[in-house]
Steps between C-alpha positions, in 0.01 A plus 500: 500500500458210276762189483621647222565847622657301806750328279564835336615634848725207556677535222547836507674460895687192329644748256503811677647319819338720689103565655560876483653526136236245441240761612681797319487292155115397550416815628329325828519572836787305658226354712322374206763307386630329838134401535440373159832308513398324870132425292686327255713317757157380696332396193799259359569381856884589439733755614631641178767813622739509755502887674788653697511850608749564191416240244200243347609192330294176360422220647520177359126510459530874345767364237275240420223742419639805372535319147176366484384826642655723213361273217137476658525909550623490110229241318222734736639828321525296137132401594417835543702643226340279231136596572616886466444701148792500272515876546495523867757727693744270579553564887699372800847482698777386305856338632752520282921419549799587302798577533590819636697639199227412233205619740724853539625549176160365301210395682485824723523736265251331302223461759303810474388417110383156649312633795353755283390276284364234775368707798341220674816335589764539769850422482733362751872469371740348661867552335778301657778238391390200655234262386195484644240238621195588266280268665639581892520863435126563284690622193273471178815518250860560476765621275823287510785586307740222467500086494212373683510204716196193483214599655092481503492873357360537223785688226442785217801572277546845420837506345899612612665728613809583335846477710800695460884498705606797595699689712623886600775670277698568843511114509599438144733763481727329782396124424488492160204450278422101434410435133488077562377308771853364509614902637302477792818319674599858566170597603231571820152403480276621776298177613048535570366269649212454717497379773890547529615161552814452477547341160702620200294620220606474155533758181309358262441565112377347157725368296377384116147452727675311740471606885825536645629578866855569631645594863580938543687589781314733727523677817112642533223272575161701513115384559331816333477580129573907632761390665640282195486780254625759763785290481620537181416873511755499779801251271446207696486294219301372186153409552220326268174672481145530301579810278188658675643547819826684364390662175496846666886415635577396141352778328719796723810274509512412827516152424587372194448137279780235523483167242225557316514202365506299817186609631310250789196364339190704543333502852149338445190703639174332613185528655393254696157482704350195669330232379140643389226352283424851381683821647341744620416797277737775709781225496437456114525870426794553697694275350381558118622835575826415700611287178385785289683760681853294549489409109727782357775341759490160401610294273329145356500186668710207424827314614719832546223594750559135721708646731756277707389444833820667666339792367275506747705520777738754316292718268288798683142443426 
């Protein structure tokens, strides 16, 4: 192997955490890999991975190269990529993350018209509600719904999602059904938040344009956007929500709109990649048609879409 297919190793055990999912993912002998990752080691004169029988970590060393390893690994494939006709089969292995209810409900289904239409490249998807390490964990791009926090990534708009309150008519029919803010003194709210953490998360709403946040009792805390909406199937409690991830609920009537006209702003969606002079073709593709394919759900841009940063903590992604 070359340096450069020896830095492609490392970062695929960086990510992968692991020599023999390493192997599985680069379809090498596990051998292969252990020895290409000790060449690397020899040739840099620095230990880079720490190995137990259940785990590998970083060093010091191996933090301090994995970033300059994943840019040098991207300019190479840029390099590459420029000198390539324009109507080349774009080809390769693909990391994507979003969250699990977007990847299920639209991503998924919709996978089979892109790979169809790009046969070259290979997906891997991972779908959970925790941010990842792009960088750390090899991901090429990301979909994040919600406010996102300062970082090196770079950031593509794509619009919001709009929210909704609701709740289950078993609920309203023995609490009541809030037409103001000001009812929800006589109301449950089912708190999301990940990590739980302890802290009280407020309702929140626009008013004339204006974000604004008050204190709902509440006597479920969950981590897990199932969970949350499982929840208010079961009358636990009011809940806010992207309209995508209830619209089937709402349309049957198993849950059903509250204050209309106190919606929570819009949840922003994004995706974000890092830094690259020019992206790679399959990472380009994939995320012209991503923005494409999540247009009929979003709305525009703009202030409504700045979401608080409580929302973060409270609103599923």
């Amino acid at each position: 192997m070359d340096r450069l297919d020896l830095l492609r190793v490392f970062l695929r055990i960086a990510a992968s955490g692991s020599f023999t999912r390493a192997a599985d993912q680069l379809s090498l002998p596990r051998a292969t890999v252990s020895v290409a990752l000790r060449q690397l080691e020899a040739s840099l004169g620095a230990r880079l991975l720490h190995r137990t029988t259940r785990r590998v970590s970083l060093t010091p060393d191996g933090e301090a190269l994995l970033e300059r390893a994943a840019a040098l690994v991207a300019d190479m494939e840029d390099l590459e990529q420029q000198f390539r006709p324009a109507d080349a089969e774009v080809a390769g292995r693909l990391r994507v993350d979003a969250p699990s209810r977007v990847a299920r409900r639209f991503i998924v289904p919709a996978l089979p018209d892109f790979l169809a239409r790009h046969p070259g490249i290979d997906i891997e998807l991972g779908a959970g509600d925790h941010l990842v390490d792009l960088v750390r964990e090899g991901v090429d791009c990301a979909l994040r719904v919600g406010p996102l926090t300062p970082s090196s990534l770079v950031a593509r708009p794509l619009g919001a999602f709009e929210m909704v309150n609701c709740a289950s008519p078993a609920y309203l029919a023995r609490r009541g059904t809030p037409r103001l803010p000001k009812d929800l003194d006589a109301h449950l709210a089912i708190d999301y938040g990940p990590p739980l953490d302890g802290r009280a998360a407020n309702w929140e709403w626009l008013e004339n344009g204006q974000p604004r946040t008050r204190r709902v009792a509440s006597r479920l805390s969950v981590n897990h956007v199932e969970t949350y909406i499982a929840g208010a199937l079961a009358g636990l409690g009011l809940i806010q929500v992207p309209r995508f991830d209830v619209r089937e609920h709402l349309a049957a009537g198993e849950l059903i709109e509250v204050m209309p006209a106190a919606r929570p702003a819009p949840m922003p969606a994004h995706l974000v990649y890092p830094h690259r002079r020019h992206l790679p073709r399959r990472v380009q593709v994939f995320l012209d048609w991503i923005a494409e394919l999540l247009a009929p759900h979003l709305g525009v841009t703009g202030p409504a879409g700045a979401a608080s940063p409580s929302r973060a903590r409270r609103k599923p992604d």
